[in-house]
N, C-alpha and C positions, 0 to 999 in steps of 0.2 A: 644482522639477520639477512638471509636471502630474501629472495620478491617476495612480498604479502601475496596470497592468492585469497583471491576472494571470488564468490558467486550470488548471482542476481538472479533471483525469479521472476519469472511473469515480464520478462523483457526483450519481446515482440515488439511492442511497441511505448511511447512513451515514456514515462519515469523510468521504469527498470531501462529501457534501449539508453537512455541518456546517462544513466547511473552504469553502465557495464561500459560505455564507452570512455566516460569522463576515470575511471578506476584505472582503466586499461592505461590513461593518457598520465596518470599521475603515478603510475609505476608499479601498476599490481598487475599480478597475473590472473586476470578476468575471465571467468565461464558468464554464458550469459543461458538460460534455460526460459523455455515455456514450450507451450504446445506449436504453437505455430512457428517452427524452426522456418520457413522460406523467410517470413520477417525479419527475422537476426542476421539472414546474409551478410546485410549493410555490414556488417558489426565485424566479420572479419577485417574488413579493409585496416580498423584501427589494433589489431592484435587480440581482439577476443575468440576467444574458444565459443564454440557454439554447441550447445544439449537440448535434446529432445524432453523436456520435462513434465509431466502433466502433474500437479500438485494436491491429486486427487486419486490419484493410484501410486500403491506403494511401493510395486516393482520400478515404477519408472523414476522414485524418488532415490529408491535407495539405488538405483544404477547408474545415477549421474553425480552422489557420491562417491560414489565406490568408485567411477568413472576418473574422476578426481583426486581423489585419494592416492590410486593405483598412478599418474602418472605426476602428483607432487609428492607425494608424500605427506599433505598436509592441507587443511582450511583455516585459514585464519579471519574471514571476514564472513559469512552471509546475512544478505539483505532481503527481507522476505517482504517483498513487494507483489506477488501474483494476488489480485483481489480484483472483486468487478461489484458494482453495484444494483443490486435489485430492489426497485422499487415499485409500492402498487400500496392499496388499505391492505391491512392485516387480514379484514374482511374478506378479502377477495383474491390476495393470493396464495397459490398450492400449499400445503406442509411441504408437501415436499419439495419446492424452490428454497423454501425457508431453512430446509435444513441442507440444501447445494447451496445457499449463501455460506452458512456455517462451515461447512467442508470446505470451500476452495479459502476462504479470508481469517479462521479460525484453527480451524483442523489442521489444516492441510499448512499453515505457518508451524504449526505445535509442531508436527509429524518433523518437519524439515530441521527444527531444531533441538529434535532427538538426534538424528542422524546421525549430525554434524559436532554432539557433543564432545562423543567420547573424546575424537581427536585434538579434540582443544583443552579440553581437560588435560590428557598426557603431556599436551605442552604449555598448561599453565599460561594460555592467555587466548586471546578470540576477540572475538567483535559479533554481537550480532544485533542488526537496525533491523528492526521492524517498522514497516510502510501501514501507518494507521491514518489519520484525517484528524482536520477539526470535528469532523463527525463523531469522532470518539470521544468530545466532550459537551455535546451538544447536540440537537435532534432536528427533525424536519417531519414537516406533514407527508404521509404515505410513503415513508422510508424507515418503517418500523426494525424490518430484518438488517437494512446496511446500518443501521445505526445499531443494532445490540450487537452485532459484528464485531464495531468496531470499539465499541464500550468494553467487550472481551477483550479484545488484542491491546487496549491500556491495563488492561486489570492483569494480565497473563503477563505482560513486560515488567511491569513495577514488581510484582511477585520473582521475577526470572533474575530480575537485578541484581536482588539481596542475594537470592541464595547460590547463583553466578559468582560473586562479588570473592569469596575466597578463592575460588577459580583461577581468578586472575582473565575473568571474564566480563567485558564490560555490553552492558542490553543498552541502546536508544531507541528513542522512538521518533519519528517522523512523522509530521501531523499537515500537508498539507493543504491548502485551501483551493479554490476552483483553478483546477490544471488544464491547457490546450490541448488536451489527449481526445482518445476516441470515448475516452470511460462518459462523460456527459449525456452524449449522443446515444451511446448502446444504453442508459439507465433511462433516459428519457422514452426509447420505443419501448423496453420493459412496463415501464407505468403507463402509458398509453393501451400496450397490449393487455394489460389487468385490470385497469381504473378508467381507461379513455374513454367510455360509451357508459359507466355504473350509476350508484349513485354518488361515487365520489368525482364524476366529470368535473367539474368546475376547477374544483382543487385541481386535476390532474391538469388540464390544461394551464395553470399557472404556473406549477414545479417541473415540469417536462419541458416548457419554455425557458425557465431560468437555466434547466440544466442542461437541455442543448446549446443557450447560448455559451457554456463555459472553452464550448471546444476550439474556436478560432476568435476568441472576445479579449480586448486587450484589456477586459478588465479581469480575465486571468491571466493565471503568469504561467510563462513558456516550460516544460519540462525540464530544461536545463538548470532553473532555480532549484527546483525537489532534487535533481543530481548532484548539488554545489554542498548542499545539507549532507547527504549519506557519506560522499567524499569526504567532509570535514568528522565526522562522525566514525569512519573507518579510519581513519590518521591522524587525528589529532590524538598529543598523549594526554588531552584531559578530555573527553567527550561529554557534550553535556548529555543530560538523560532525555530531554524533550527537542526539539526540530519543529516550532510552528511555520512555516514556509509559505510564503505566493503572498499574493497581494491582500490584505484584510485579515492576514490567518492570527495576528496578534491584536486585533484591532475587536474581531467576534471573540473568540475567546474570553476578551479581557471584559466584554460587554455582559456574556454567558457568566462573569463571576463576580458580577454586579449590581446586575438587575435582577430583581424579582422574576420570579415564571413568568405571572400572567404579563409584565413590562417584555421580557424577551419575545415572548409571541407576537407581542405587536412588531417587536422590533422586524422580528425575522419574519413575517409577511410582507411586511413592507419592503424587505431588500427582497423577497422572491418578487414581488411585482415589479421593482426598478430592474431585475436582470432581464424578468419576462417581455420588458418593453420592445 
């Protein structure tokens, strides 16, 4: 078979920038897309293509296939990573944030891998990772929208699998835990700007601490980890179906499928206040 080509959304910066790079590096012909194309420059240096993509409008979805298409012939990988986290009480933020959560981390994955099918269909094989969280098996105080998000995007891949699966299509999912990206930082001023001053301050002042400290804290793990998963996921001939990734991702999990609710709750307070420290 010629180069695998594959394409990364949401790869400005972090997981998808490391994921379009490390693809590029292990032998595919890499597009890298999101909104903020001057971010992706870097990304020519290592061979990747660079697209203008907003994962929220449909012209600009289908023109960075078609983009693609028109000059391989072919998708054999997409990794639908474009996703951002909003948080705040239910209470107190917009509908309509709540349904721009849905659209960029929900919709806006569904939409990209319409696009992308027909082509792989005709060629009876594909890859497509989706970029989900521990969050999609597990929840947190005043992250009601990123978390049904992301409970969507495991229920939408398990569903995508089976009926892929005669395709000669294979779905994973990637579930990473607290990553050194900007996404911590930008969710922590979201809950601050909803929740900071309400009656949920208290709360917000401990989860907004945990979750800015994720972005340069060695007790998360570098993007290059979430890249080493979607690599092995796009290339391997047996892909597993799940990717728990970064430090603790197997560790909460295994705890989420063990303990009771009300025992989890303590648990997962307790580790917000030791990040919050």
């Amino acid at each position: 078979m010629s180069q695998p080509v594959a394409l990364v959304t949401g790869a400005s910066t972090g997981i998808g920038f490391e994921a379009a790079r490390k693809l590029s590096q292990h032998g595919f012909i890499a597009y890298a897309g999101a909104r903020r194309v001057g971010k992706m420059e870097p990304l020519r240096a290592f061979g990747v293509h660079v697209l203008a993509l907003d994962v929220t409008d449909e012209a600009s979805m289908a023109a960075a296939v078609d983009t693609i298409l028109d000059a391989q012939g072919r998708i054999d990988v997409l990794v639908n990573n474009a996703g951002y986290g909003s948080y705040g009480s239910l209470e107190e933020v917009e509908l309509a944030e709540g349904r721009r959560q849905f659209d960029v981390n929900v919709f806006g994955l569904a939409r990209m891998t319409q696009l992308v099918l027909p082509a792989m269909r005709a060629a009876a094989r594909g890859r497509i990772i989706n970029v989900s969280s521990i969050g999609g098996k597990m929840y947190e105080p005043l992250g009601a929208w990123y978390h049904a998000t992301k409970f969507a995007v495991e229920g939408l891949s398990d569903s995508l699998r089976l009926e892929l699966k005669p395709h000669g299509i294979r779905v994973s999912i990637i579930e990473p835990a607290g990553t050194q990206t900007e996404w911590g930082g930008i969710s922590a001023e979201s809950l601050l700007s909803s929740s900071g001053s309400g009656p949920y301050r208290e709360q917000a002042k401990v989860v907004a601490a945990a979750l800015a400290s994720t972005g340069g804290s060695e007790r998360s793990t570098h993007p290059e980890v979430i890249a080493d998963a979607i690599v092995h996921a796009a290339s391997s001939a047996r892909p597993k179906t799940r990717y728990p990734a970064g430090k603790g991702a197997r560790a909460i999990l295994a705890l989420r499928r063990l303990l009771p609710d009300p025992v989890f709750d303590v648990v997962l307070w307790t580790i917000y206040k030791w990040y919050a420290r």
